[in-house]
C-alpha positions in Angstrom: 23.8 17.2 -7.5 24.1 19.9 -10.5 27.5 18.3 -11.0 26.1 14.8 -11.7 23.6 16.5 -14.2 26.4 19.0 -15.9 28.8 16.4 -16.7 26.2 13.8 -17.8 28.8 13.0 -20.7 31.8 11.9 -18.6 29.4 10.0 -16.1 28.5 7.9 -20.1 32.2 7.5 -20.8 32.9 6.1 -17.0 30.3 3.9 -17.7 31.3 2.9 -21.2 35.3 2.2 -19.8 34.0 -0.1 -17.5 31.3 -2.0 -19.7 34.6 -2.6 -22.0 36.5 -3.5 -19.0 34.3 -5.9 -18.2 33.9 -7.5 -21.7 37.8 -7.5 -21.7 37.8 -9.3 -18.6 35.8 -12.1 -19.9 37.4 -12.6 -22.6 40.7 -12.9 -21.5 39.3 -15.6 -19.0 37.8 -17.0 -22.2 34.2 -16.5 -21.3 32.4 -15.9 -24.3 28.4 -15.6 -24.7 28.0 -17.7 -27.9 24.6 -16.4 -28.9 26.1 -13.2 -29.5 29.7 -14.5 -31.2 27.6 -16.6 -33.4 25.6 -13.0 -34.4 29.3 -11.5 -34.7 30.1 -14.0 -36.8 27.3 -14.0 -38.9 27.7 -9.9 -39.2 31.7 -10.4 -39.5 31.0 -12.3 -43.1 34.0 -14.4 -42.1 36.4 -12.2 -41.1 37.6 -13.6 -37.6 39.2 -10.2 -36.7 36.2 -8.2 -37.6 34.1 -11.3 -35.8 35.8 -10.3 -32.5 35.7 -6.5 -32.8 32.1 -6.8 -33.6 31.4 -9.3 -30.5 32.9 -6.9 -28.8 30.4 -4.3 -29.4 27.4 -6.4 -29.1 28.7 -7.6 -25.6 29.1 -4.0 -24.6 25.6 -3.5 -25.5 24.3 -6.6 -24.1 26.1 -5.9 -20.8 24.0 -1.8 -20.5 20.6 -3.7 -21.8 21.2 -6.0 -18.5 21.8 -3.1 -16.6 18.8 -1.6 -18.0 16.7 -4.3 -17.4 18.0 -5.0 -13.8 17.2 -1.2 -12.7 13.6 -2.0 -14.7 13.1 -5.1 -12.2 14.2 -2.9 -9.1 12.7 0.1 -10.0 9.4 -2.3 -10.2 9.7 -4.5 -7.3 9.9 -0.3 -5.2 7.2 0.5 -6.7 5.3 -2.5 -5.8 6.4 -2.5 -2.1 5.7 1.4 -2.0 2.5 0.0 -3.3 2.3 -2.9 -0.6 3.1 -0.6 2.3 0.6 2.7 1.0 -1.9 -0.2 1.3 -1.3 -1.5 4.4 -1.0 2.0 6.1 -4.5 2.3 4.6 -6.0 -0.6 6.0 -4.3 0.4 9.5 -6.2 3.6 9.2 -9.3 2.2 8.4 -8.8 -0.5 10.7 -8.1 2.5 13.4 -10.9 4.4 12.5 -13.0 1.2 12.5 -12.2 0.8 16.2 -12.2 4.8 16.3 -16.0 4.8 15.3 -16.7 1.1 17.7 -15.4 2.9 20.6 -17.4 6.2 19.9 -20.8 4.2 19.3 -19.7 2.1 22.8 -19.3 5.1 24.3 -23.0 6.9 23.2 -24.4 3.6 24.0 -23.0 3.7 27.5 -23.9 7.2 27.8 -27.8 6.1 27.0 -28.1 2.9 29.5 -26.6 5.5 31.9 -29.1 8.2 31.2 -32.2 5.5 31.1 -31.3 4.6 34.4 -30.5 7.8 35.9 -34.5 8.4 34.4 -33.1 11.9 32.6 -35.0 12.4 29.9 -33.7 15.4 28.4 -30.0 13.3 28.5 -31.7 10.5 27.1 -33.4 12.7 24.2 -30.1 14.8 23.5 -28.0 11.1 23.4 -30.8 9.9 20.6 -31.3 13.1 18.5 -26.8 13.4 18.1 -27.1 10.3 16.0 -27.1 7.2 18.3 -28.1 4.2 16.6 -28.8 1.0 17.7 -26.1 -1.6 16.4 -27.7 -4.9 17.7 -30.3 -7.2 19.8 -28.0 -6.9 22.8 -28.2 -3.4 23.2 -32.0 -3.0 22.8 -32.6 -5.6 25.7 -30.7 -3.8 27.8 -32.8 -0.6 26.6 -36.0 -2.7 27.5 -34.6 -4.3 30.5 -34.0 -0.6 31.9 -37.6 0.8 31.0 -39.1 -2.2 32.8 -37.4 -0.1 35.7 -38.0 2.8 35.0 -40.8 5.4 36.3 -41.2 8.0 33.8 -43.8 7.4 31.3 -42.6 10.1 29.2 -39.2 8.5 29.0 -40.7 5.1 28.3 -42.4 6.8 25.1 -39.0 8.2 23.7 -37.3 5.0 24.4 -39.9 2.7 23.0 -40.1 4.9 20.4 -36.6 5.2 19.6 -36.0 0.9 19.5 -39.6 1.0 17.2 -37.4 3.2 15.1 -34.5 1.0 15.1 -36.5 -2.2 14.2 -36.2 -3.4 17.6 
């Protein structure tokens, strides 16, 4: 790489042969940009061999401004789909830890309807003081439904207790 960087001035003068190549290309196929010949004409004062010389130029420098503008537009359009992608590898790991988190809370839930029915308290009381919550209707029925089973008064307390907690 150091010797793209070292010889920055003959990469500008390869560049420059071609731009001229280019322009002498079109013009010997007669294609000629007639905003800018009418500017060279204008800048010539009349003088059709200075009007050529100076389209010249100005086609030279329209064809790097093109250039310029294209690598703009590119250099854009990656940034926008690094952009894009950043964005959806975000929402994947949300969406993951979404379903992360679901499958956590399923599994503490599961954990409790198991303990309730087993009738162990001390499981039951170590499942609701880590954090369990109680995420909907469904899962406090099937809290109830279990305590109408179950024998333990003390773990009917801490379970009735726990859905008075949760607004159920």
């Amino acid at each position: 790489m150091r010797f793209f960087t070292k010889n920055r001035g003959s990469k500008k003068r390869i560049i420059e042969e071609w731009v001229y190549e280019r322009v002498a290309d079109e013009l010997s196929i007669g294609e000629i940009r007639k905003g800018l010949w009418t500017k060279a004409r204008g800048l010539s004062e009349g003088d059709t061999n200075k009007c050529e010389s100076i389209y010249i130029q100005l086609r030279a420098e329209s064809i790097v401004d093109e250039a310029k503008v294209l690598n703009e537009a590119c250099e854009m359009v990656t940034r926008n789909e690094a952009k894009r992608a950043t964005k959806a590898a975000t929402e994947q790991q949300e969406q993951g830890s979404k379903i992360k988190k679901e499958e956590t809370s399923d599994a503490w839930e599961s954990q409790l309807l198991l303990s309730i029915h087993n009738e162990d308290y001390d499981k039951v009381h170590g499942v609701i003081r880590s954090g369990v919550t109680i995420q909907n209707e469904e899962f406090a029925e099937k809290c109830r439904f279990l305590l109408t089973r179950c024998k333990s008064k003390d773990l009917v307390k801490l379970i009735t207790f726990f859905l008075k907690q949760s607004n159920y």
